[in-house]
C-alpha positions in Angstrom: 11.9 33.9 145.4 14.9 35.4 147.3 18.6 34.8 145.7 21.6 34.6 147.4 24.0 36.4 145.2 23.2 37.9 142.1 21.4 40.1 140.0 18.1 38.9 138.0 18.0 40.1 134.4 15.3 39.7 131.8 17.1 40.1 128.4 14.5 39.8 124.9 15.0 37.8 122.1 17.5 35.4 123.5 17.2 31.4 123.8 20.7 30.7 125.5 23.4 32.9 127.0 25.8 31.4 124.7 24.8 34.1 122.2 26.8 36.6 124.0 30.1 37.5 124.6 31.5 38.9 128.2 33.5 42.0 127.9 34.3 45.1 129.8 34.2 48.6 129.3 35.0 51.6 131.5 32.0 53.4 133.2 30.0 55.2 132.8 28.2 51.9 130.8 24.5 51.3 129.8 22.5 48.9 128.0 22.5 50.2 123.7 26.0 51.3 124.2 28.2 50.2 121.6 31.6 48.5 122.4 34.5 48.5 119.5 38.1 46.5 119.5 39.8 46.6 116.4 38.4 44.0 114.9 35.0 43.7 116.3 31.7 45.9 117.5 29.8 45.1 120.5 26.0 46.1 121.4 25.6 45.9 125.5 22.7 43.9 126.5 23.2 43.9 130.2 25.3 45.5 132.6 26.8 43.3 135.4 27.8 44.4 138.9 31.7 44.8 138.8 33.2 44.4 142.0 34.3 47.7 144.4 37.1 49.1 143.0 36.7 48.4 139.6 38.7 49.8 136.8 35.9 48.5 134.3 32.5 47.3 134.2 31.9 44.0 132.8 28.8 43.0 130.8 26.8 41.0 128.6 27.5 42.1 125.1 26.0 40.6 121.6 28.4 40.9 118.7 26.9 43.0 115.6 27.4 42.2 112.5 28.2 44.9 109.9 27.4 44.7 106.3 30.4 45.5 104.0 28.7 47.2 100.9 30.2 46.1 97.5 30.6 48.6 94.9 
């Protein structure tokens, strides 16, 4: 099968694309890296093609959860 536009990616453990979040990130990017805001971290799951010129590369990022230890 032959696509017009686009990129094919197989990504594991995943029933719907709603379970990520699009984000960007300056390049050099790679699927592991780890994404942080202020108030959130990011695990890349697949990197998308940004157009020429780009500032930033955008991809497919799933939103870790971090466990806050009580003492």
């Amino acid at each position: 099968m032959e696509l017009e536009h686009g990129v094919r990616a197989f990504v594991r453990a995943v029933e719907t694309l709603d379970e990520f979040g699009i984000v960007t990130a300056p390049g050099p990017i790679e699927p592991g890296d780890l994404l942080a805001t202020a108030g959130e971290l990011w695990r890349v799951e697949v990197v998308l093609v940004p157009p020429p010129g780009a500032p930033v590369v955008p991809v497919l990022a799933r939103r870790v959860e971090l466990a806050v230890a009580s003492r």
